[in-house]
C-alpha positions as CSV (number, residue, x, y, z in Angstrom):
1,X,131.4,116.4,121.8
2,X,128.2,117.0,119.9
3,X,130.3,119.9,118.2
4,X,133.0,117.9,116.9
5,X,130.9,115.3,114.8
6,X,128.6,117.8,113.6
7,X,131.9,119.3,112.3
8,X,134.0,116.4,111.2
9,X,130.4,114.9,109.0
10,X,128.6,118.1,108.3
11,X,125.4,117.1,110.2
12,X,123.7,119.6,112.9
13,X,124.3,119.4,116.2
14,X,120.9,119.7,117.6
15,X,120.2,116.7,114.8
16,X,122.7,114.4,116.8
17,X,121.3,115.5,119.9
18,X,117.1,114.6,118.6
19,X,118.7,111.2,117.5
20,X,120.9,110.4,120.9
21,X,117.8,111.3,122.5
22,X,115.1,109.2,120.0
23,X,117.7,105.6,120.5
24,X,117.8,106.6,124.7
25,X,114.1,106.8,125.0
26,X,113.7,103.8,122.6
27,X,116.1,101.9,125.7
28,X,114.6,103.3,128.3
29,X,111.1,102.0,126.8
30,X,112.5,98.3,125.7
31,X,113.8,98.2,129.2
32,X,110.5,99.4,131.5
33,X,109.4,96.5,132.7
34,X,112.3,96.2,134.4
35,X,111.8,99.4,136.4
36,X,110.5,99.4,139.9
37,X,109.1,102.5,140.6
38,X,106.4,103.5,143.0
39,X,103.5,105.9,142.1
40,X,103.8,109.1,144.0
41,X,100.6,110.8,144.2
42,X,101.1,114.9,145.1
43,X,97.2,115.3,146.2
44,X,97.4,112.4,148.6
45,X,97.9,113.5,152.2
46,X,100.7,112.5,153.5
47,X,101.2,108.9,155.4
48,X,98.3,108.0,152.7
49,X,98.7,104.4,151.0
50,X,100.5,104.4,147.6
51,X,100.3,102.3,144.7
52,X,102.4,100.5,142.6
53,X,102.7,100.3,139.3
């Protein structure tokens, strides 16, 4: 899809992809304290405690 509107308004592809990309972080980031996500430690052994965030 990326193709086609860099060919129908003569703007780069990997342009429209850096900006779909820039305004889905910016969401993601206006939106994170809505996440619920537990801290997963790789050097704790296992069964240890985790935290939250």
């Amino acid at each position: 899809m990326t193709i086609r509107f860099a060919k129908a308004f003569g703007v780069r592809a990997d342009t429209l992809m850096r900006m779909q990309s820039a305004f889905e972080l910016a969401q993601a980031r206006a939106h994170k304290a809505d996440l619920n996500v537990q801290y997963f430690n790789l050097a704790a052994p296992f069964g240890a405690e985790q935290r939250a965030i």
